[in-house]
N, C-alpha and C positions, 0 to 999 in steps of 0.2 A: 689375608681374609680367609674364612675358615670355609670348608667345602660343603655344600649339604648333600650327606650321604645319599638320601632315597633321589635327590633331584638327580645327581652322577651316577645311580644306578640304573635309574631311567634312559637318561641318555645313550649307556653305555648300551641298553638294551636297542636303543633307535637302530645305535651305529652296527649292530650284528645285521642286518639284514643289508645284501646288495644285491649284484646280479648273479651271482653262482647262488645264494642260499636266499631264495625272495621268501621262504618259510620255515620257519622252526618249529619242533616239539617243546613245550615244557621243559621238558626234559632237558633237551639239547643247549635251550640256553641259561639253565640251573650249572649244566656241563661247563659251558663257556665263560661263565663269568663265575664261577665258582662259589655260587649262591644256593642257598635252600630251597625247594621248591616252594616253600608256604611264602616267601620272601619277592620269589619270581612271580609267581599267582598274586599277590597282592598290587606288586605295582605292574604287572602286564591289564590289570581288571581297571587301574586309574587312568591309564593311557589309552587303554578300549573305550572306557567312561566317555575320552576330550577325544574320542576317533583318532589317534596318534595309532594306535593300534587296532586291527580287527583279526578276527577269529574265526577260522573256516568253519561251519559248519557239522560238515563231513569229517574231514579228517582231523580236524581239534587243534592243526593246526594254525602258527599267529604268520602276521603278514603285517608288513606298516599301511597305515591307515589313509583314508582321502585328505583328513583335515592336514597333513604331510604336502599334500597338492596345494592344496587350497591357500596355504600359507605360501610354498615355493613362488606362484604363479604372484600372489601377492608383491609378495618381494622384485622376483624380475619385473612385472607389468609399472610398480615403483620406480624404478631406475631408469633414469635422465639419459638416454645415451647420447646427447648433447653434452649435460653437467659432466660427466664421466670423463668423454673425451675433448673437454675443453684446454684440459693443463696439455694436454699432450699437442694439440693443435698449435696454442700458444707459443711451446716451447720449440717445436717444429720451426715456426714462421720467425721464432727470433733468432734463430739458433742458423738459420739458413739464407735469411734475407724472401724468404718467396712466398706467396697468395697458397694459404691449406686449405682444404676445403672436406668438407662431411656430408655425405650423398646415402639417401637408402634411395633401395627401388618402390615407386609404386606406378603400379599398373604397368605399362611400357615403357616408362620413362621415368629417368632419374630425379630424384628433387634435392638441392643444397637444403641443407637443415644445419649449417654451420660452416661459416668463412670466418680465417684469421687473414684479414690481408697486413700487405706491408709495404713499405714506400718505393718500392722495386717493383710491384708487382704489376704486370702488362694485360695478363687475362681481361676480356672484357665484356665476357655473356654471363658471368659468376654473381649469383648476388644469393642472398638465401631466401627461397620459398620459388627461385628459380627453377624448371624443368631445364633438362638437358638429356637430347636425344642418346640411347644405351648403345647405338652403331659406331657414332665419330668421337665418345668420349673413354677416356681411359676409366672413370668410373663407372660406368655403362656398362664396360665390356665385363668389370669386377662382379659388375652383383648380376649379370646376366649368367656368365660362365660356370658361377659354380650354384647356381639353381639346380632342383633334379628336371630331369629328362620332361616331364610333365610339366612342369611351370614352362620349361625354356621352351616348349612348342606351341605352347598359349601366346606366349612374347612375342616369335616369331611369325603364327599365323597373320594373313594378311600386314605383316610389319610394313611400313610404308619406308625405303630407304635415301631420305631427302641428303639432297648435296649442297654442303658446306664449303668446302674449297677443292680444290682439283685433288685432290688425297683421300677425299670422303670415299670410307665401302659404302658400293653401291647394290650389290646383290648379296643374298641370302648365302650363296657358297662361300663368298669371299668372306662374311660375318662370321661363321659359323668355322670356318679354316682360323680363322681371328681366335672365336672362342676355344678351340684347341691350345692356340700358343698360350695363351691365357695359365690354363692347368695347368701346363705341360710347366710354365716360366714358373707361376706366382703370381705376377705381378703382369700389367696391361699398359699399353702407352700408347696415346693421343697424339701421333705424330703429324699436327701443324692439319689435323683431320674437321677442328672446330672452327679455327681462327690460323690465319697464316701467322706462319713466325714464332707460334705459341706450343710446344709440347708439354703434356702433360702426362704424369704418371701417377696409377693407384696402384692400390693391395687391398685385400678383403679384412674386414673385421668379424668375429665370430662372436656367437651368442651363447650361451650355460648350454645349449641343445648342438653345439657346433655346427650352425647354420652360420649364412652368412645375414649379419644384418646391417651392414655399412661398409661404406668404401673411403674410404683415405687417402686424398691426392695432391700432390703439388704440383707447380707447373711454372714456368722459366721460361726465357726464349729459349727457342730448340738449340742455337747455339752452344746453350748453356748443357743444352743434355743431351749434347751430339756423342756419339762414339761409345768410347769407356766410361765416358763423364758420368754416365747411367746407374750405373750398378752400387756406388757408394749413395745415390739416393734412394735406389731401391732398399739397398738394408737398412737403410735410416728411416726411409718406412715402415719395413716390418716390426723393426725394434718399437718403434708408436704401436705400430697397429698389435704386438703382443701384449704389450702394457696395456689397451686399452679393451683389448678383447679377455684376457685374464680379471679385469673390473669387471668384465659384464659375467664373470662366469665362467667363462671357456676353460675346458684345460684341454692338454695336447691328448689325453690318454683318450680322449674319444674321437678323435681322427683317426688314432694308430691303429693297424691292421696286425 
């Protein structure tokens, strides 16, 4: 199928602008894509037209446009992050024998927004549209930990620290020492904190903005995730949670320091 020039020329011009060069001359990007100025002036004026592009004023300089936004935000605000990470849940809970579960934060506390169970599976406060306290759960601890400083001290003011079984944090230090290992690991674990007998472990999922906006967890008797037993479902998590945070968006290059 045959290209249309002015539309790939277009584009090409979208893709000149990032974070080092958020503005160009005319000039500059006549320079860059090795076009004419009467050429570049023509379709930079069609793209200013559909606000794809706007134009400073002052310095005459171009910049990409809002309707750029307007579209982006479209697109993400679109996407199911349910639909998205359902193959991966699925394939998780077949692949493992165990109850996976899909948690964002709101307000204090956790809500399931998706469970794949399975004929193994023990958990027995999991249902979806369930809450589930962000102290004694392993996804709790995911989408608490890597909030910024400002949200996490909204969370924790007057946090009320209810006990689940003799394992449940009970104080703000001990939470907060919790949300440390958290970073410092990766990954969080629900050690027998919700339900005796029951361990669970999450991982954070990221958004196009590398926030966090889900958690990712399975859960076993603790027998099952005693010890070393840990760590091969820790990266069995991650491996999920990259596949489904790369759907939403995510790349690594905006974490990276």
């Amino acid at each position: 199928m045959p290209i249309i020039q002015s539309v790939d020329r277009a584009f090409r011009i979208l893709d000149l602008f990032n974070e080092l060069t958020p503005e160009l001359k005319i000039s500059e990007i006549s320079l860059k894509l090795d076009l004419n100025k009467s050429t570049v002036h023509s379709l930079l004026k069609t793209l200013k037209e559909h606000d794809y592009i706007r134009q400073n004023p002052e310095s005459g300089k171009y910049s990409l446009g809002m309707k750029l936004v307007e579209r982006s935000n479209f697109l993400m605000n679109s996407m199911d992050i349910r639909a998205i990470a359902k193959p991966s849940l699925v394939e998780l809970s077949v692949e493992t024998g165990l109850a996976v579960h899909l948690v964002i934060l709101d307000d204090k506390t956790g809500v399931y927004i998706d469970k794949v169970e399975s004929p193994n599976a023990i958990i027995g406060y999991s249902r979806i549209g369930r809450r589930v306290a962000v102290h004694s759960s392993a996804v709790g601890k995911v989408l608490v930990a890597y909030q910024p400083q400002k949200k996490k001290d909204e969370i924790l003011k007057d946090y009320h620290y209810q006990t689940f079984t003799s394992k449940t944090l009970n104080s703000r230090q001990d939470f907060l020492n919790e949300l440390d290992k958290v970073l410092k690991l990766g990954y969080a674990v629900d050690d027998e904190e919700n339900e005796p007998g029951v361990t669970c472990v999450a991982v954070p999922i990221y958004d196009h903005e590398a926030k966090v906006a889900a958690a990712i967890s399975m859960s076993a008797p603790s027998t099952r995730f005693s010890g070393e037993q840990i760590h091969p479902v820790v990266e069995r998590l991650k491996q999920a949670s990259r596949s489904i945070s790369e759907k939403l968006g995510y790349t690594s290059t905006l974490t990276s320091s």
